[in-house]
C-alpha positions in Angstrom: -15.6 48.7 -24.7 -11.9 47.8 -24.2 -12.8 44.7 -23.0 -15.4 43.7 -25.3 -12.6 44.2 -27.8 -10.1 42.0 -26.0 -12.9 39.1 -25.6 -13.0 38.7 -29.3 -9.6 39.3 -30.8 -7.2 37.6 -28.0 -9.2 34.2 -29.0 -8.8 34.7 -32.5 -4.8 35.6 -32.2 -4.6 32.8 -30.3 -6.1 30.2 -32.5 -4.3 31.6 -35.4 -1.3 31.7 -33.6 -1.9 27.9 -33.2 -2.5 27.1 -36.6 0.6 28.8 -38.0 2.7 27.0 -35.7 1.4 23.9 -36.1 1.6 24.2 -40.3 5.1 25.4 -39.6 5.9 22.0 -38.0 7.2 19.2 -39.9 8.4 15.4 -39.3 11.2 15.5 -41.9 12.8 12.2 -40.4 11.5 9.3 -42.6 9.6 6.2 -40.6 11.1 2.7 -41.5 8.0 0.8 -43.0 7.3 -3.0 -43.8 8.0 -3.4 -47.2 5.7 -6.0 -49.3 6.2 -8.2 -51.5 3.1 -8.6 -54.7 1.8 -11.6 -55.7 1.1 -11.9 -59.1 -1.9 -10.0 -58.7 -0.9 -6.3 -58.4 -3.9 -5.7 -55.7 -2.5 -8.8 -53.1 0.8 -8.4 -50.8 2.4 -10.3 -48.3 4.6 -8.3 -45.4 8.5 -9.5 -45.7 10.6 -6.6 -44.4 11.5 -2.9 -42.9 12.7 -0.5 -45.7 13.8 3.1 -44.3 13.0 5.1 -47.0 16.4 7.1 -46.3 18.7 6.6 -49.1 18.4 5.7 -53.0 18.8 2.1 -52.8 15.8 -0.3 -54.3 14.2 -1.9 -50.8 14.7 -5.8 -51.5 13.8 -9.1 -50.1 16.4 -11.0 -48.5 16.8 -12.8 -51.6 18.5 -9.6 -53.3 16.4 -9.4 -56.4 12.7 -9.1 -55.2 11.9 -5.5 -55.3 9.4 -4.7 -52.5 6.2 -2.0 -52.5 4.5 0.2 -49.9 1.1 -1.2 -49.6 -0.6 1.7 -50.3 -2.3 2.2 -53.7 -2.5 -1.5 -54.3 1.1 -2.2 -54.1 2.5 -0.3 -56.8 4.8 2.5 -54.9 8.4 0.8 -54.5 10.4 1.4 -52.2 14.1 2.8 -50.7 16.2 1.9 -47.7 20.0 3.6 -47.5 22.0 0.4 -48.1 22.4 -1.7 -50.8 
């Protein structure tokens, strides 16, 4: 009977053991990612540069004034890079 008992639970602690760990896990450090540019329609982008996404500075083109957008959700989320 013992080992009846061992063939079901030790599975089950395992997998549950692996699914705690692996929600306990998390990628805090931020991914650079290309930063786009809109054209005047909101749902068109074109690539220009990297933004980090570390600090709390607007991501811009190289022309300092062009704010630039992740191109998820149609080009609308703007993003940060940590210098100016």
């Amino acid at each position: 009977m013992k080992s009846n008992v061992l063939k079901i639970v030790l599975p089950m602690a395992v997998a549950a053991f692996g699914l705690a760990s692996a929600g306990s896990t998390s990628n805090s450090k931020p991914v650079a990612q290309m930063g786009y540019h809109r054209i005047n329609n909101p749902f068109q982008c074109i690539a220009v540069q990297n933004c980090d996404e570390l600090g709390g500075f607007a991501c811009k083109a190289p022309d300092g004034v062009t704010q630039l957008y992740s191109p998820a959700i149609t080009c609308n989320v703007p993003l940060t890079r940590s210098t100016p």
